[in-house]
N, CA, C and O of each residue as an XYZ file, in Angstrom:
492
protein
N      45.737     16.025    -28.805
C      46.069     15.756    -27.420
C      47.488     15.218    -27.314
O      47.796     14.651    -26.265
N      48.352     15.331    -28.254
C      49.695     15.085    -28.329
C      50.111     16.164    -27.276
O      49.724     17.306    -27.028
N      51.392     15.036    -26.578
C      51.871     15.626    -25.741
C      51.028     15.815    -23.927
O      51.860     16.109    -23.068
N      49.962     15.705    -23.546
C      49.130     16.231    -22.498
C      49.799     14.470    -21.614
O      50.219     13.378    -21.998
N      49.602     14.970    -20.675
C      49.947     13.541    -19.615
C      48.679     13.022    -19.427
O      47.607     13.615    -19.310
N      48.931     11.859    -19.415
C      47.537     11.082    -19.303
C      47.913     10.865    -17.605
O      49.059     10.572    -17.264
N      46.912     11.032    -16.705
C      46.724     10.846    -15.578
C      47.070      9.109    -15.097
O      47.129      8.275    -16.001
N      47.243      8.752    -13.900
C      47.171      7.992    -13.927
C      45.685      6.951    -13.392
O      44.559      7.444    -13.472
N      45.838      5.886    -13.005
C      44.505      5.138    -12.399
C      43.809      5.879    -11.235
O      42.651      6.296    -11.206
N      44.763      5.955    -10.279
C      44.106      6.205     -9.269
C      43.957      7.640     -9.335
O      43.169      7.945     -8.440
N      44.368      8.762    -10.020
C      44.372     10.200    -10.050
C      43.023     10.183    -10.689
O      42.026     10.739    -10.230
N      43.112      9.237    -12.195
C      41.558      9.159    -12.440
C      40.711      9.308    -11.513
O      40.190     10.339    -11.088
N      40.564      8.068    -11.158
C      39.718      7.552    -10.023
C      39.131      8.837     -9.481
O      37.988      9.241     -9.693
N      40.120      9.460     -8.710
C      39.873     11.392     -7.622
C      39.646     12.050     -8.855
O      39.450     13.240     -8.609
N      39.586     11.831    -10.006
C      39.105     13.009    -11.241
C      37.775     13.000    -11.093
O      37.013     13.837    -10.608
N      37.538     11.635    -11.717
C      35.791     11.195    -11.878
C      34.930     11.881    -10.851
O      33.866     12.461    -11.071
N      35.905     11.642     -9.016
C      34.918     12.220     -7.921
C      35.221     13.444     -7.764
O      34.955     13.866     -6.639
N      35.806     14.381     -8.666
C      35.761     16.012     -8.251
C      37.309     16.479     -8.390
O      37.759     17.595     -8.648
N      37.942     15.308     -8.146
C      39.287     16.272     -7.416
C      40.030     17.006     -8.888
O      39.604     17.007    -10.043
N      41.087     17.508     -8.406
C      42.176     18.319     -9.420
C      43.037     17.298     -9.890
O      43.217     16.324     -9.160
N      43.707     17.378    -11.208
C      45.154     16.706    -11.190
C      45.804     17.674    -10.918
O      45.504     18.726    -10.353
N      47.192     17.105    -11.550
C      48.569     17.954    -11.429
C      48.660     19.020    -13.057
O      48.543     18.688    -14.236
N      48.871     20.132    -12.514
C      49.152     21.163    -13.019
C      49.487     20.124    -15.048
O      49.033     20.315    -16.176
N      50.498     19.105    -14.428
C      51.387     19.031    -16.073
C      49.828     17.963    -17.031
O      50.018     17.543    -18.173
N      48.376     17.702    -16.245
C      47.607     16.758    -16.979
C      46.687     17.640    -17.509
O      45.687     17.187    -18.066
N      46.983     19.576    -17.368
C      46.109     20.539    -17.855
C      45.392     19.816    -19.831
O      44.290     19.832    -20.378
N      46.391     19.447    -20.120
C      45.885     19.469    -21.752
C      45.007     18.661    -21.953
O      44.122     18.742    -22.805
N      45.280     17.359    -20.761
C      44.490     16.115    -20.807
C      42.856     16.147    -20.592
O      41.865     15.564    -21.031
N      43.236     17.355    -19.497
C      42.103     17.483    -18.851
C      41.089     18.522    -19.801
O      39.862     18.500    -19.888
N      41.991     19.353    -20.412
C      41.353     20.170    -21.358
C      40.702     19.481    -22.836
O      39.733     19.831    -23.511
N      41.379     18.701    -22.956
C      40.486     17.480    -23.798
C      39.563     16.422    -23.523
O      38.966     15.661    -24.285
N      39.569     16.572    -21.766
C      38.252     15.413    -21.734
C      37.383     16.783    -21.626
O      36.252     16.640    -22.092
N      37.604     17.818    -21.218
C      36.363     18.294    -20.763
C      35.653     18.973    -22.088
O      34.427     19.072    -22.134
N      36.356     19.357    -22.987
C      36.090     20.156    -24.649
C      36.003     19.176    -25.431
O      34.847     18.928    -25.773
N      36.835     18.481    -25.872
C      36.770     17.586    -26.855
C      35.721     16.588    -27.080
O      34.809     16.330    -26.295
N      35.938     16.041    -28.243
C      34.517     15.027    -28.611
C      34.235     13.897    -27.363
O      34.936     13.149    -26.682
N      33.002     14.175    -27.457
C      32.075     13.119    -26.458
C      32.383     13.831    -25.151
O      32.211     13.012    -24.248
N      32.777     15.048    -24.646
C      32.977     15.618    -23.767
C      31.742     15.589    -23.044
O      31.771     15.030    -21.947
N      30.602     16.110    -23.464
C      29.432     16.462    -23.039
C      28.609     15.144    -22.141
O      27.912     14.985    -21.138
N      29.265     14.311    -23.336
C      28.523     12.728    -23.235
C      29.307     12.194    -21.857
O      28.467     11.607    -21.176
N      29.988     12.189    -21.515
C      31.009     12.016    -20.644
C      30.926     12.722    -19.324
O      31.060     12.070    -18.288
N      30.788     13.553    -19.306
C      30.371     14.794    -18.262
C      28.938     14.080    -18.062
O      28.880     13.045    -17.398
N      27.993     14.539    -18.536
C      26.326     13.820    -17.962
C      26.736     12.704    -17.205
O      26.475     12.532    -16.014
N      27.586     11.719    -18.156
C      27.329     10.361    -17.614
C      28.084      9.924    -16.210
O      27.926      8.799    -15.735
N      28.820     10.806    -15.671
C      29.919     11.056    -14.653
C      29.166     11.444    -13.851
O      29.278     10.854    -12.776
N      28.028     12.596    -13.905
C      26.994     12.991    -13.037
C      25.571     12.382    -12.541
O      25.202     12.451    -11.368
N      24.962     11.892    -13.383
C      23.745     11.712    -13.562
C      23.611     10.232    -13.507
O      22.555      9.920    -12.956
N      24.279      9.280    -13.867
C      24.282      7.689    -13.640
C      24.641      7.165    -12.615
O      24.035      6.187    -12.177
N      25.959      7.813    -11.845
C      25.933      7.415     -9.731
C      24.668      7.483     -9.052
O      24.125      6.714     -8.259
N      24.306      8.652     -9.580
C      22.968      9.238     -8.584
C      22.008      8.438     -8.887
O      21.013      8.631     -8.188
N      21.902      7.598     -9.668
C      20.386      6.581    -10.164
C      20.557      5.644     -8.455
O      19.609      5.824     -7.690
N      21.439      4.940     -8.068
C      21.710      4.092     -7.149
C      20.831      4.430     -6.280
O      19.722      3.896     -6.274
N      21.236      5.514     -5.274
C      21.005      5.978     -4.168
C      19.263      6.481     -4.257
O      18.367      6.120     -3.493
N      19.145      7.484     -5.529
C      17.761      7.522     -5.550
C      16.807      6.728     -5.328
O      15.725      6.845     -4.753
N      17.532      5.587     -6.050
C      16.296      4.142     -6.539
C      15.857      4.126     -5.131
O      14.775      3.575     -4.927
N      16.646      4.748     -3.861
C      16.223      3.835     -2.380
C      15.044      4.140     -2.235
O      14.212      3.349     -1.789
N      14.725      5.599     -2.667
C      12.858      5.970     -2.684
C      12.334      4.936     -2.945
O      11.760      4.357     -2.024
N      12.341      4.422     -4.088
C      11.074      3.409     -4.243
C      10.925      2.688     -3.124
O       9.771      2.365     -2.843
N      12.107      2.230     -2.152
C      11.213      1.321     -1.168
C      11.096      1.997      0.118
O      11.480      1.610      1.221
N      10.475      3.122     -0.227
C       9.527      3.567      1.065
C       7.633      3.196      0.682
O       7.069      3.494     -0.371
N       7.063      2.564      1.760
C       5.766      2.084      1.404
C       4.983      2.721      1.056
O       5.100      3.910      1.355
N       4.173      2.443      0.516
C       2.982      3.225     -0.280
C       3.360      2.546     -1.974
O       4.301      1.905     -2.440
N       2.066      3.095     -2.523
C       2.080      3.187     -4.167
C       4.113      3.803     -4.804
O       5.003      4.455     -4.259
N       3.990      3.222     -5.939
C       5.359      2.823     -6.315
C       5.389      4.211     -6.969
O       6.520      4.618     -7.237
N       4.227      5.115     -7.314
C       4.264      6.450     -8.097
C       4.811      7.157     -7.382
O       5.800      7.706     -7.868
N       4.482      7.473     -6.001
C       5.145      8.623     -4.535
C       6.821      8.035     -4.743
O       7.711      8.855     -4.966
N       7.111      6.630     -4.650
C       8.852      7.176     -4.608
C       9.439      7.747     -6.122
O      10.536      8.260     -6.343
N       8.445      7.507     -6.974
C       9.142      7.707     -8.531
C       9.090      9.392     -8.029
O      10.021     10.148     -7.750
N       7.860      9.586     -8.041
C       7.704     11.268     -7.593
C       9.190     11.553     -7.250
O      10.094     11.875     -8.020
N       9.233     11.318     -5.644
C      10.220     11.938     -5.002
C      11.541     11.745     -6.292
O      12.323     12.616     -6.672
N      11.460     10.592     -6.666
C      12.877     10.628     -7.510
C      13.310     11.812     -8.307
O      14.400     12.379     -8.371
N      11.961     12.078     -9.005
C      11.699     13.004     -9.967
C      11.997     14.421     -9.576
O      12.683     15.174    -10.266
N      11.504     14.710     -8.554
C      11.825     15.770     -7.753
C      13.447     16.459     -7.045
O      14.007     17.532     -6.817
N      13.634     15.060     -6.934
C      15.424     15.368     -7.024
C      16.337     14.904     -8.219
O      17.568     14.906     -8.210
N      15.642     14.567     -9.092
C      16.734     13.861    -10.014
C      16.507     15.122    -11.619
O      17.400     15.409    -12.416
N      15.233     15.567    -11.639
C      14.912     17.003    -12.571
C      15.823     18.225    -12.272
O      16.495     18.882    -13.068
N      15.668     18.381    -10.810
C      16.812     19.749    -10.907
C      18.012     19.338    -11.117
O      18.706     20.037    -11.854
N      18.664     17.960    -10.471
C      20.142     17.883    -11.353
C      20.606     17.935    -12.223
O      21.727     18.299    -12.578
N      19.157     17.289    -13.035
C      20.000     17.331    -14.670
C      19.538     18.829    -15.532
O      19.531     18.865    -16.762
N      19.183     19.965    -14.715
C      19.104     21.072    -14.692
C      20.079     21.635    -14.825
O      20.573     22.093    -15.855
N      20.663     21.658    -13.164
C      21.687     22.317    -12.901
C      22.822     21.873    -13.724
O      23.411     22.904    -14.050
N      23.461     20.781    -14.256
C      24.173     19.790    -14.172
C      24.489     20.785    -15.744
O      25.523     21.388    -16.033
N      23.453     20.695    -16.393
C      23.492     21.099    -17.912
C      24.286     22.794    -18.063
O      25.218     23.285    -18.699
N      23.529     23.132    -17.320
C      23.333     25.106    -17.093
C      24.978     25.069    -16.526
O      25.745     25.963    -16.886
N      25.293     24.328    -15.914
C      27.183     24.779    -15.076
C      27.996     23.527    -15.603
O      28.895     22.883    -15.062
N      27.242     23.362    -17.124
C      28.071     21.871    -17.452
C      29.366     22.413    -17.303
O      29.591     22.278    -16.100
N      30.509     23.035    -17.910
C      31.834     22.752    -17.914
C      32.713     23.848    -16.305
O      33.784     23.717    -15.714
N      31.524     24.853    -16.158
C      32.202     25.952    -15.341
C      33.359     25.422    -14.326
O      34.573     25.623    -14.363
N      32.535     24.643    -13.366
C      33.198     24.026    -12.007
C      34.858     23.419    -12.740
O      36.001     23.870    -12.657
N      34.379     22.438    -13.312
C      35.744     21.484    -13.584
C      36.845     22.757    -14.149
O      37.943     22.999    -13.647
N      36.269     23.417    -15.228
C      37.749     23.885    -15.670
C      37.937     24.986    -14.915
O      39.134     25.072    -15.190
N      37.754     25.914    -14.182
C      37.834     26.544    -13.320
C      38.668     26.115    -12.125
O      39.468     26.937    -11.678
N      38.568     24.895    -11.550
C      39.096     23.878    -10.610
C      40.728     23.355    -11.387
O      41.626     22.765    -10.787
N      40.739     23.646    -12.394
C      42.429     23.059    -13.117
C      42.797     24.123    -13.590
O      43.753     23.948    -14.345
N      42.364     25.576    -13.468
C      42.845     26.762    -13.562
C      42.910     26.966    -14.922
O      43.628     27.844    -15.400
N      42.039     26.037    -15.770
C      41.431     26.617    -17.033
C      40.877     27.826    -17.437
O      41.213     28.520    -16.478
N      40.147     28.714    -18.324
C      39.601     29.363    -18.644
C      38.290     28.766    -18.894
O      38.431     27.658    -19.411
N      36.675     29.193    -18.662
C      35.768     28.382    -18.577
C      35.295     28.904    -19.925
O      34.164     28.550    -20.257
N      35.851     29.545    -20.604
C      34.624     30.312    -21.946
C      35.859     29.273    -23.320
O      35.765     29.254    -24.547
N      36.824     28.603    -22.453
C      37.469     27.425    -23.851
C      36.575     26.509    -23.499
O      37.168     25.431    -23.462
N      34.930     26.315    -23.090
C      34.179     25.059    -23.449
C      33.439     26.022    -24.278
O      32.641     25.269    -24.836
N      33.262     26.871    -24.592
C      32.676     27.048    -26.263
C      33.046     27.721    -26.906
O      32.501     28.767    -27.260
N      34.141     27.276    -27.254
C      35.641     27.730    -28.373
C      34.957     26.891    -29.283
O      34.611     27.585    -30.239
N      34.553     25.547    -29.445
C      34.306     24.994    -30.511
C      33.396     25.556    -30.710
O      33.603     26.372    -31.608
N      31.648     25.603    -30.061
C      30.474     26.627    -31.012
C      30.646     27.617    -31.289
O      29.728     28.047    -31.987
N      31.809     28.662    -31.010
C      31.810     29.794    -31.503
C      32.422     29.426    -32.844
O      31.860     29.817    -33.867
N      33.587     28.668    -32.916
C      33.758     28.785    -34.283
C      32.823     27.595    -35.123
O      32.822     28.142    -36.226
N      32.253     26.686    -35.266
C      31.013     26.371    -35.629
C      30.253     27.156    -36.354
O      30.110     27.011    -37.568
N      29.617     28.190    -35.558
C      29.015     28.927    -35.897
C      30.199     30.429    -36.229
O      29.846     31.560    -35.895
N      31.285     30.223    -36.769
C      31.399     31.158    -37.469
C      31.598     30.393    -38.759
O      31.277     30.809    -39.872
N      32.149     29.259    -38.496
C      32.048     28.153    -40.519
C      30.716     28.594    -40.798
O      30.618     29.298    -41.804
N      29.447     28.309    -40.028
C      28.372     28.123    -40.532
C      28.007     29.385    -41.170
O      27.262     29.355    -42.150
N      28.631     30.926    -40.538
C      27.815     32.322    -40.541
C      29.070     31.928    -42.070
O      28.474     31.083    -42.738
N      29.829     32.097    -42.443
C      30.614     32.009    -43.264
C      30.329     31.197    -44.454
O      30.752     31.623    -45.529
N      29.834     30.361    -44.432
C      29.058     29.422    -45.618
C      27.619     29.878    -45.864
O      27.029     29.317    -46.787
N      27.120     30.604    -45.324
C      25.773     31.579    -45.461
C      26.257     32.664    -46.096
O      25.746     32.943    -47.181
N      27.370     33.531    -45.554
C      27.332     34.502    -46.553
C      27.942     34.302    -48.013
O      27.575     35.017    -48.946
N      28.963     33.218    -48.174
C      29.489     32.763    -49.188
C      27.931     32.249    -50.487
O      27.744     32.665    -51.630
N      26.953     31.069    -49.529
C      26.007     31.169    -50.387
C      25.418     32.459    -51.335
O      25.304     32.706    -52.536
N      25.135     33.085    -50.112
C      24.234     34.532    -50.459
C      25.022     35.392    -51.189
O      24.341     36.263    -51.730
N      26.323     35.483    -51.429
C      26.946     36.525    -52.423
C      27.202     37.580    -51.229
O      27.663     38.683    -51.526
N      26.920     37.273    -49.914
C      27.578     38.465    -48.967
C      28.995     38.418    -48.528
O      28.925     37.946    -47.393
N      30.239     38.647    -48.798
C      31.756     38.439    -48.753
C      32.170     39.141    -47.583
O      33.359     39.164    -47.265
């Protein structure tokens, strides 16, 4: 990540909630969204705001199971969806290419197909 502009506070800040940076924080941005703990980072950007607002179910009256329900009911498809379009939106939005979030498993899995055939005597 040598060289990429680190954003500043408040650009952060509009990152975390959706927005774009500037064209020159592309590398930066291409390393939070690929790079290690990327994934971990992404969920937790999505899926931990939304606990707040949900929790408000529980205090609608009745048994404490009906607001967990409802929670469940909206909080299952997010982390659905959330998973299935993990990187698309963001790098798409900084005029990335969306198939460099699995540049790393492809080659992964070509070390790995590569140390299989090396085992096996297949060259």
């Amino acid at each position: 990540m040598t060289g990429a502009t680190r954003p500043t506070l408040p650009q952060r800040i509009r990152y975390i909630y959706g927005a774009t940076l500037p064209a020159q924080s592309r590398d930066w941005v291409l390393h939070d969204l690929t790079g290690p703990g990327a994934t971990r980072r992404y969920l937790q950007r999505i899926l931990v705001p939304v606990l707040a607002p949900l929790s408000l179910l529980l205090l609608i009256p009745g048994p404490v199971w009906i607001g967990t329900a409802m929670m469940a009911l909206l909080y299952l498809p997010l982390i659905y969806f959330t998973v299935a379009l993990l990187y698309v939106h963001r790098l798409t939005a900084h005029g990335l290419d969306p198939a460099l979030a699995d540049s790393r498993r492809h080659g992964r899995a070509a070390a790995e197909r590569a140390a299989y055939q090396r085992r096996h005597g297949r060259t």
